[in-house]
C-alpha positions in Angstrom: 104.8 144.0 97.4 103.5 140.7 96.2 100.5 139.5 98.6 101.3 135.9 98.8 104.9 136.3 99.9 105.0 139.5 101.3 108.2 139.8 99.4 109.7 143.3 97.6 110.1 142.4 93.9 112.7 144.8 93.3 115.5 143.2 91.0 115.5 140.6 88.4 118.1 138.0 88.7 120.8 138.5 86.0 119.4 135.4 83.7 116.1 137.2 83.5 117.5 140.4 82.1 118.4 140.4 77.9 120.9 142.9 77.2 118.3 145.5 76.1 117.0 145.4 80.2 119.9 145.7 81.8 119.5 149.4 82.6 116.0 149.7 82.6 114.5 147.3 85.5 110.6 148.3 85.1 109.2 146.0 82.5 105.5 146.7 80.9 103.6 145.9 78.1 105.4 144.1 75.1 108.7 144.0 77.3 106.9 142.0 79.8 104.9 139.3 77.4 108.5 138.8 75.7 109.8 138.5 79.8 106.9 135.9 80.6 107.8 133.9 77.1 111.3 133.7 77.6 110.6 132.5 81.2 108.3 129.5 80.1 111.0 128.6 77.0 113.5 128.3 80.3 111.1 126.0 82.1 110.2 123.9 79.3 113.7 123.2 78.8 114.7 122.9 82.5 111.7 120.1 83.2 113.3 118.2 80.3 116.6 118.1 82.7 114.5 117.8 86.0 112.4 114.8 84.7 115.7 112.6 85.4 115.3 113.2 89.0 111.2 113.2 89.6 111.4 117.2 89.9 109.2 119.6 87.8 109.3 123.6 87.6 106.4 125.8 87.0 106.5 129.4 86.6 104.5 131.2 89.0 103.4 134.8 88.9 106.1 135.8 86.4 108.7 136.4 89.2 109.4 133.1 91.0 109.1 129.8 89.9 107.4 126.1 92.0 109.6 123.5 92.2 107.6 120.1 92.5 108.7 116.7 93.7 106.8 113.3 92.8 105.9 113.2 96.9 103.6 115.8 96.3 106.2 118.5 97.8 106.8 122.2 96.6 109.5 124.7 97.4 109.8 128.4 96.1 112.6 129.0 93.8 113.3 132.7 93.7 115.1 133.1 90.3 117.3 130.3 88.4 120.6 131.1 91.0 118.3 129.6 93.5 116.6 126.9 91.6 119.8 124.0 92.6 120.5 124.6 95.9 116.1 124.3 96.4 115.9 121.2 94.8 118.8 120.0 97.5 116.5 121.2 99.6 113.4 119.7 99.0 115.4 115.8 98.0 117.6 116.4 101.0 120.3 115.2 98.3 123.0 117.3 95.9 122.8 117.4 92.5 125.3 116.5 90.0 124.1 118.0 86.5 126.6 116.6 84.8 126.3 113.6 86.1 127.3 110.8 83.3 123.7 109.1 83.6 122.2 112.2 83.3 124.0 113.2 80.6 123.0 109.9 79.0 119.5 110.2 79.8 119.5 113.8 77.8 121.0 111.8 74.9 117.8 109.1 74.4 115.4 111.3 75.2 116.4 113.9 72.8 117.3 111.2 70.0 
């Protein structure tokens, strides 16, 4: 049981898993490092599509993830299923992500 959330970490969320995990659920060691990598290449790449609407993401404790607003609000995002309908949440807004400005904004940035 994690002692922060007094949650059961029991599963991993389908976009956690490579194909290699899929059967075996326990991670440790070199299967875990690899885990925690992949996670933070997802976040970098996910802030780059949450900067367009003043969001970030942080990885926290290599299950869930911290979803930050400029206000100086966070929300728990239990895996990346979760991570849409908790940023409607915390901007009290929905979110197009394929939004044409969005889409546009992806263009400059990435030249």
């Amino acid at each position: 049981m994690c002692i922060l959330c007094g949650e059961m970490i029991s599963t991993l969320h389908w976009s956690e898993l490579s194909f290699k995990e899929k059967h075996a659920q326990m991670l440790v060691g070199d299967e875990q490092k690899q885990r925690l990598q992949a996670r933070l290449k997802k976040v970098t790449i996910l802030n780059k599509i949450l900067e367009f609407y003043g969001l970030k993401l942080k990885e926290w404790q290599n299950s869930k993830f911290i979803l930050s607003n400029k206000k100086g609000r966070d929300i728990i995002v239990n895996d990346l299923g979760d991570l849409w309908i908790k940023a409607s949440e915390l901007e009290k807004k929905s979110f197009d992500v394929l939004d044409d400005k969005l889409l546009e904004f992806l263009r400059t940035k990435n030249g």
